[in-house]
Backbone as JSON, one array per atom type, in Angstrom:
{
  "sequence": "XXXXXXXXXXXXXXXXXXXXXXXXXXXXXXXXXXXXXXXXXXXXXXXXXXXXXXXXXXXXXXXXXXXXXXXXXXXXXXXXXXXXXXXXXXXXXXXXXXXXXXXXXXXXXXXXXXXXXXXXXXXXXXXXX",
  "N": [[4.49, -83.43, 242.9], [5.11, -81.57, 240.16], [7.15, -81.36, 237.64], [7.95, -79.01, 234.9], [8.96, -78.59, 231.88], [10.64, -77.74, 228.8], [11.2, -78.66, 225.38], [13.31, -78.54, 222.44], [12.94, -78.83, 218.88], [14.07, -79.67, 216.41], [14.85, -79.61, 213.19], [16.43, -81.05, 210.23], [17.3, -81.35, 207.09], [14.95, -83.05, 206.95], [15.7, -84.92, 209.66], [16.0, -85.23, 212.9], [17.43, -83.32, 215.65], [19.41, -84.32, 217.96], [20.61, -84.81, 221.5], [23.45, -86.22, 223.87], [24.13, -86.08, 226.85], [27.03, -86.22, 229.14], [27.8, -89.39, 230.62], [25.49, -90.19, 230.52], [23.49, -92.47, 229.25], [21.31, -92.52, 227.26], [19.59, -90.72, 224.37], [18.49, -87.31, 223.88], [15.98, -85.12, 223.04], [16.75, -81.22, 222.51], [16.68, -79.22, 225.6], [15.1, -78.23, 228.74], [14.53, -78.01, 232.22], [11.7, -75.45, 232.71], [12.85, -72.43, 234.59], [11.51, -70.9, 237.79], [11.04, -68.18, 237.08], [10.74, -68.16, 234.18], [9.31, -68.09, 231.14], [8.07, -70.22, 228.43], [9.32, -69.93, 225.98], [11.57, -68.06, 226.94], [13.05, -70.08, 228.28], [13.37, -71.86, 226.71], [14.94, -70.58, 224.83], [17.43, -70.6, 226.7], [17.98, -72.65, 226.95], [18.62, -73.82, 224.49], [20.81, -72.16, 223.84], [22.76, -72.92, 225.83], [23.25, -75.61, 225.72], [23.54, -76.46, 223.35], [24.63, -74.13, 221.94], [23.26, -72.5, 220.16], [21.0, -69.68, 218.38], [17.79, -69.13, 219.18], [15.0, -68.78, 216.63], [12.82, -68.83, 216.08], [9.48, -70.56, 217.27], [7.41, -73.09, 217.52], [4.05, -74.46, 219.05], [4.21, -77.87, 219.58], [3.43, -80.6, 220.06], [2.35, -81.83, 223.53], [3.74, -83.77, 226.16], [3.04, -86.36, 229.02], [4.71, -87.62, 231.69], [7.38, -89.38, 233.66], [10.41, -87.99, 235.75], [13.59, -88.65, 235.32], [14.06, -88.73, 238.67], [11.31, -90.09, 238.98], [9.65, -87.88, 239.5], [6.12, -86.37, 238.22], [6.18, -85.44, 234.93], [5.51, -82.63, 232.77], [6.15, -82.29, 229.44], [6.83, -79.8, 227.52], [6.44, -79.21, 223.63], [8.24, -77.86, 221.07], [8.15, -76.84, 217.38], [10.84, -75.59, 216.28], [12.96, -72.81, 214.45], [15.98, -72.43, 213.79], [19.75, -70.5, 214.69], [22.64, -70.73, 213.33], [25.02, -73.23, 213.73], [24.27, -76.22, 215.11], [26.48, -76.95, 218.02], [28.36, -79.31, 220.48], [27.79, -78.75, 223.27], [29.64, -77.68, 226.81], [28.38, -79.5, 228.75], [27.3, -81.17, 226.82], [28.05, -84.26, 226.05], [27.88, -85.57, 223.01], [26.12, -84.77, 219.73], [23.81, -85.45, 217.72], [21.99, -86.2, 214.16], [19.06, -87.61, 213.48], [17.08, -90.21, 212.15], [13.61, -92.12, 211.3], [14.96, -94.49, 211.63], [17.12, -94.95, 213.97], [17.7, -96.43, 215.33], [19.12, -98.69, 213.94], [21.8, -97.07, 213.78], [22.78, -97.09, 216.47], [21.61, -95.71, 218.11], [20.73, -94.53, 221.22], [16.71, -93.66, 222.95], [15.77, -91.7, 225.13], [12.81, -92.05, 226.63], [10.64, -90.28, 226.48], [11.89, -88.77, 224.09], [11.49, -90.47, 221.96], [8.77, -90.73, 221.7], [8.32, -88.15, 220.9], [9.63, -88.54, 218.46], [7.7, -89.92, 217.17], [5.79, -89.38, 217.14], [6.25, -87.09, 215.37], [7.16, -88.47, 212.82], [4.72, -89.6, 212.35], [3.3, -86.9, 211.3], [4.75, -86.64, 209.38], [7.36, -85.41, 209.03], [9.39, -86.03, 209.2], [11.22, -88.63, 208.18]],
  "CA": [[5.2, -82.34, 242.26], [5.12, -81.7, 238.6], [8.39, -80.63, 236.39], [7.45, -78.49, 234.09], [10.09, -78.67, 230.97], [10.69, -77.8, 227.11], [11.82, -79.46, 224.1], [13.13, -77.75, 220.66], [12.38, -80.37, 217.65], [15.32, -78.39, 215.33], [14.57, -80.6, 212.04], [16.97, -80.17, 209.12], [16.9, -82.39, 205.94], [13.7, -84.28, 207.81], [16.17, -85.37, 210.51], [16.1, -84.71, 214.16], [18.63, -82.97, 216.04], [19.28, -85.0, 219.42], [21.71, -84.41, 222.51], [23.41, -86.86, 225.01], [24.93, -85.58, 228.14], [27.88, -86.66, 229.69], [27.72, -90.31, 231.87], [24.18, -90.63, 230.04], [23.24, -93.24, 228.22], [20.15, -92.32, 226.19], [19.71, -89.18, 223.76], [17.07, -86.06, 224.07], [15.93, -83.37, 222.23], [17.4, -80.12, 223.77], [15.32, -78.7, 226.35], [15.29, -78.16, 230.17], [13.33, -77.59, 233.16], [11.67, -74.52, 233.01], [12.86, -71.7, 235.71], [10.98, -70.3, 238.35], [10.48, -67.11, 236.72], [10.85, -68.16, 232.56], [8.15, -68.56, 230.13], [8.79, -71.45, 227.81], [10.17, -69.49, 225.09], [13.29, -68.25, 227.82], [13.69, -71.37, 228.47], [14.05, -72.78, 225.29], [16.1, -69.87, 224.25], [18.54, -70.71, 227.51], [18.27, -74.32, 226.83], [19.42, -73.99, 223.1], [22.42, -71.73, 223.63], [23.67, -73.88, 226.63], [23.45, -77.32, 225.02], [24.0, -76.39, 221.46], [25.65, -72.82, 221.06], [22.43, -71.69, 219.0], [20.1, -68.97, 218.67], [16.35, -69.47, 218.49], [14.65, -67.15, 215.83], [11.42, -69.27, 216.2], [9.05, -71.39, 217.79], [5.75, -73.19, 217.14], [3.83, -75.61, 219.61], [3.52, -79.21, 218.45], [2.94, -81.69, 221.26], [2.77, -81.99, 225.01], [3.88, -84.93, 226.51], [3.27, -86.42, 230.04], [5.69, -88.54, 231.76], [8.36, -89.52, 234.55], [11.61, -87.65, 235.33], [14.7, -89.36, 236.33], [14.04, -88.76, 239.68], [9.84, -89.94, 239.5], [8.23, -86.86, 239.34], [5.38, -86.27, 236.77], [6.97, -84.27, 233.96], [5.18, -82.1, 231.94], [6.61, -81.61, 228.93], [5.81, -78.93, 226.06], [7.56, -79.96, 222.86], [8.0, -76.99, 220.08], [9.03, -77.17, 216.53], [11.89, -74.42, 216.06], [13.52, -72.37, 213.72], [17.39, -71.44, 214.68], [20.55, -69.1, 213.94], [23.7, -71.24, 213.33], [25.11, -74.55, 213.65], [24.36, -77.09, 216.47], [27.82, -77.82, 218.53], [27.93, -79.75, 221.37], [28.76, -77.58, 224.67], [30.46, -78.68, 227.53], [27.79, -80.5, 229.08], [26.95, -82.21, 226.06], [28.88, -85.45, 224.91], [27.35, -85.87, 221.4], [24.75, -84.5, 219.17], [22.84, -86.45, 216.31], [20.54, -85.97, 213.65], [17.95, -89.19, 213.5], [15.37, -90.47, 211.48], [12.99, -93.26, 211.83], [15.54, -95.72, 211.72], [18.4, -94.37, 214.42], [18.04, -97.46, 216.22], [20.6, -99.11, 213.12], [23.19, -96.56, 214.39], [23.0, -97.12, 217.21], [21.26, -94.3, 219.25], [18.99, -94.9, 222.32], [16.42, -92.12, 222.98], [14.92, -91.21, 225.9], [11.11, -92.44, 226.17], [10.2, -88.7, 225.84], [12.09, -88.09, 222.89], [10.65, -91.52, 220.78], [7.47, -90.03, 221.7], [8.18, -86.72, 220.3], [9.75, -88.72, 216.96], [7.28, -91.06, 216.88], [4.75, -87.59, 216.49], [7.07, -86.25, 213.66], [7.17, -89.28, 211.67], [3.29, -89.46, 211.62], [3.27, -85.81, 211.0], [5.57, -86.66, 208.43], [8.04, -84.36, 209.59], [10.49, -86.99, 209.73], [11.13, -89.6, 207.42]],
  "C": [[5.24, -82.59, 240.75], [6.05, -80.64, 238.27], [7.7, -80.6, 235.31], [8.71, -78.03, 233.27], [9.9, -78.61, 229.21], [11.66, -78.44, 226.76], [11.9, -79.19, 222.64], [13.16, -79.07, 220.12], [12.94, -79.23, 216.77], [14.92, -79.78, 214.29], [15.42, -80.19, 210.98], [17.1, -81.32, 208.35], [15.75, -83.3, 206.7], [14.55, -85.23, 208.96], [16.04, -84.47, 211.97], [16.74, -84.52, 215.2], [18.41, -83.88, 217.6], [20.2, -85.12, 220.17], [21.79, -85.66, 223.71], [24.5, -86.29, 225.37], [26.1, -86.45, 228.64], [27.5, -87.69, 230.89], [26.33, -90.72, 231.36], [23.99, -91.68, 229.04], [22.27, -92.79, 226.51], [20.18, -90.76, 225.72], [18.41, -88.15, 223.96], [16.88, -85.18, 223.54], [15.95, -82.19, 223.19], [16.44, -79.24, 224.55], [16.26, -78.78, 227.75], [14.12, -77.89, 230.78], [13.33, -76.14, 232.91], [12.2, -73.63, 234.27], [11.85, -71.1, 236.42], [10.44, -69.07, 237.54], [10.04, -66.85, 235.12], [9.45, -68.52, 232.56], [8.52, -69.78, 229.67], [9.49, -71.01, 226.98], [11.34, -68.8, 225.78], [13.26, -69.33, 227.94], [13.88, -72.24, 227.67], [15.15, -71.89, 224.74], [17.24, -70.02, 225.26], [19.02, -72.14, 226.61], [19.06, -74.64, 225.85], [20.95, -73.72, 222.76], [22.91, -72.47, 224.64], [23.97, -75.24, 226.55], [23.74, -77.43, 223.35], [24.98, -75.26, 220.99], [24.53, -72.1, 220.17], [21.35, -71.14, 219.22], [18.6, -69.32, 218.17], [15.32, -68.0, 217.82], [13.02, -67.35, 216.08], [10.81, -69.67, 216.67], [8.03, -71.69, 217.75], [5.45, -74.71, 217.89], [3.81, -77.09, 219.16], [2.98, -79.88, 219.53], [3.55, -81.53, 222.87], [2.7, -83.13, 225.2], [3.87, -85.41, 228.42], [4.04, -87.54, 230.54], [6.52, -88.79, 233.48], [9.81, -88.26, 234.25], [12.13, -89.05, 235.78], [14.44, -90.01, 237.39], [12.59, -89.44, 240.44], [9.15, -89.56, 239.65], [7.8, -87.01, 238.4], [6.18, -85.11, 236.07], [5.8, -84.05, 232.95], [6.12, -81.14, 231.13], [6.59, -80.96, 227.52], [7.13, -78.71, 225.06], [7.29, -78.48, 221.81], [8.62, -77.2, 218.69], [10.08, -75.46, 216.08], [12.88, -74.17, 215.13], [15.17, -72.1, 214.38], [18.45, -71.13, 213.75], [22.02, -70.17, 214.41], [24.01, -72.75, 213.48], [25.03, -75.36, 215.04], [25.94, -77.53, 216.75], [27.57, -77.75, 220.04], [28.35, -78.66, 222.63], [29.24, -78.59, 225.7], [29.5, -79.55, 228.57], [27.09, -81.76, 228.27], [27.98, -82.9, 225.72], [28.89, -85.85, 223.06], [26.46, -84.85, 220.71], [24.45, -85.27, 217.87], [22.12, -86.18, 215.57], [20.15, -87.56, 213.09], [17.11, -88.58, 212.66], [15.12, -91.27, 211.81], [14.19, -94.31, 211.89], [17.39, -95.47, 212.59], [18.66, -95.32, 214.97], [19.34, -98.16, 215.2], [21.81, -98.32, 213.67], [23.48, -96.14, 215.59], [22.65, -96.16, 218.74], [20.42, -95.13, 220.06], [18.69, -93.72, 222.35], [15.72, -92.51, 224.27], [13.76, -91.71, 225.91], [10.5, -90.89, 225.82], [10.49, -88.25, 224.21], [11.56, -89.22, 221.93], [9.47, -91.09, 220.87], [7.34, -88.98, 220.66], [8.62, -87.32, 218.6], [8.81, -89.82, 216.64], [6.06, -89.98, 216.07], [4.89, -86.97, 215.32], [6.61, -87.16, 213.03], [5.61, -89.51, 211.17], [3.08, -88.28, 211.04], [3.76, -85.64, 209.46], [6.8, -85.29, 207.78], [9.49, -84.81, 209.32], [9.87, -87.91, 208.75], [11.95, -91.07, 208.04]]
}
């Protein structure tokens, strides 16, 4: 079985917005499994207002990434860089939110192996400082 899932890459001063969930350890850039019936762009536009509160005005492919979930399935997941309409706040399934740069490990963040992937992409991109 393959999960099929997005990932906004919201960037603001060259930092990268990043979400941890409640009981979770590690952080992620906001995304979800696609639905049965969504495209990727619904499902980044669900994903955004239910983990952040914010509207997406934009969206532009950058990288796909393949991987594990949680649970062991293969995850395919398609990473976008996105424009949006207001301020990131956490919702009630989120515990935190962050903006990182190359060096988040000093304050202490863990990320996800998905999401060091996806900033490991920026920072060559030089997207991310």
């Amino acid at each position: 079985m393959v999960v099929h899932a997005v990932a906004a890459l919201v960037i603001k001063d060259r930092k990268l917005l990043v979400a941890k969930e409640f009981n979770e350890k590690e952080y992620h850039t906001p995304g979800g499994t696609i639905n049965f019936s969504e495209t990727p762009e619904e499902a980044l536009k669900r994903e955004l207002i239910e983990e952040t509160g914010v509207q997406l005005l934009s969206m532009e492919p950058f990288v796909k990434i393949n991987g594990k979930t949680f649970d062991g399935d293969n995850l395919l997941l398609e990473t976008f860089l996105v424009e949006i309409k207001g301020m990131p706040k956490p919702s009630s399934e989120i515990e935190s939110l962050q903006w990182i740069d190359k060096d988040y490990q000093n304050d202490g963040v863990k990320l996800t192996i998905p999401a060091e992937k996806q900033l490991l992409k920026l920072i060559e991109t030089n997207l991310i400082e």
